[in-house]
ZAMARGU-4260 file (C-alpha; in steps of 0.2 Angstrom, whole numbers, plus 5000, padded with zeros to 4 digits):
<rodrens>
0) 4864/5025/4770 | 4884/5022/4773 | 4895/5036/4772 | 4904/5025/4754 | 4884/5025/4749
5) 4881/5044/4749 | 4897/5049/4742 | 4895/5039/4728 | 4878/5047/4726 | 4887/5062/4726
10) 4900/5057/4713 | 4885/5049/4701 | 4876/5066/4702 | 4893/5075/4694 | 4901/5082/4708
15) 4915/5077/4705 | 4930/5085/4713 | 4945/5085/4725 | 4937/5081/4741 | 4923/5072/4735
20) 4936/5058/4730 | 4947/5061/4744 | 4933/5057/4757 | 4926/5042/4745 | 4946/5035/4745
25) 4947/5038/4766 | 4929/5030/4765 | 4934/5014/4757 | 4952/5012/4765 | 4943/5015/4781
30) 4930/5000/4776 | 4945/4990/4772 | 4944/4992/4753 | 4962/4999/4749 | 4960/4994/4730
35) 4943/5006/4728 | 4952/5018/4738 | 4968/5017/4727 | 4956/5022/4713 | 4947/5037/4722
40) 4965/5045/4731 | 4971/5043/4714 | 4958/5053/4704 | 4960/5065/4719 | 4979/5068/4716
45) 4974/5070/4697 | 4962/5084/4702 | 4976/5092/4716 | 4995/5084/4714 | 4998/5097/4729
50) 4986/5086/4742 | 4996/5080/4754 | 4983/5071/4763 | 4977/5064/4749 | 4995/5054/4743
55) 4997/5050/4761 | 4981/5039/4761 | 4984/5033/4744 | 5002/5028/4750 | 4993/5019/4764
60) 4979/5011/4753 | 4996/5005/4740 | 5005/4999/4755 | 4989/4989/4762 | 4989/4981/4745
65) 5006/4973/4747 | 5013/4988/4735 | 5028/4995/4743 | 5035/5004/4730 | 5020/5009/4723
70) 5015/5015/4740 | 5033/5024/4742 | 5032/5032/4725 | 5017/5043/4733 | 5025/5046/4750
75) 5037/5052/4742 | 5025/5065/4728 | 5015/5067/4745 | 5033/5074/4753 | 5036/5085/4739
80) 5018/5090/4739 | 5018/5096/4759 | 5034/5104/4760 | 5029/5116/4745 | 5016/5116/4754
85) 5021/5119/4773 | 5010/5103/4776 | 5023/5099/4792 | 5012/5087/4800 | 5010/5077/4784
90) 5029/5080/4780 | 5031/5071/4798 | 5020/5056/4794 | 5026/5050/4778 | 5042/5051/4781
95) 5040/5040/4796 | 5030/5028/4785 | 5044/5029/4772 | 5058/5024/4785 | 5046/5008/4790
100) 5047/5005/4772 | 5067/5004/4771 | 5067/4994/4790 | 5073/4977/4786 | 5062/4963/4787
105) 5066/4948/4800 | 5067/4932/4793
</rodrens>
């Protein structure tokens, strides 16, 4: 059974929660599924808006989509997020992703 396969067993049963959608969103991004995984990350900032990690990946997953300002907007909630919540590491990330956002393009 994939790792996506017993989660979502998990998530049929009821236990639904936080992490349970966290690790079903980092499933499918990591199985190259950013639109599932935009709908699990998002349930997951539902349950906890103060996951960092959880509106990093969702960023990610908006951003592999061709969503750049979708993918910004929850950067930036996933900035806000980490530094109420001393999240430095994330802090660090998405503000690195968020400057590749604003990097011009070359023609």
């Amino acid at each position: 059974m994939t790792t996506v396969a017993a989660l979502e067993k998990l998530l049929a049963a009821g236990h639904d929660n936080a992490l349970l959608r966290f690790g079903l969103g980092n499933a499918h991004l990591d199985a190259g599924d950013a639109a599932q995984a935009v709908v699990h990350l998002q349930r997951c900032v539902e349950f906890d808006p103060g996951y960092s990690a959880a509106w990093k990946l969702l960023g990610k997953a908006h951003a592999a989509l061709g969503a750049a300002e979708t993918a910004r907007s929850a950067w930036q909630q996933g900035l806000d997020a980490a530094r109420r919540h001393g999240d430095k590491q994330a802090e660090k990330e998405m503000a690195v992703f968020l400057r590749k956002l604003d990097k011009p393009r070359p023609a």
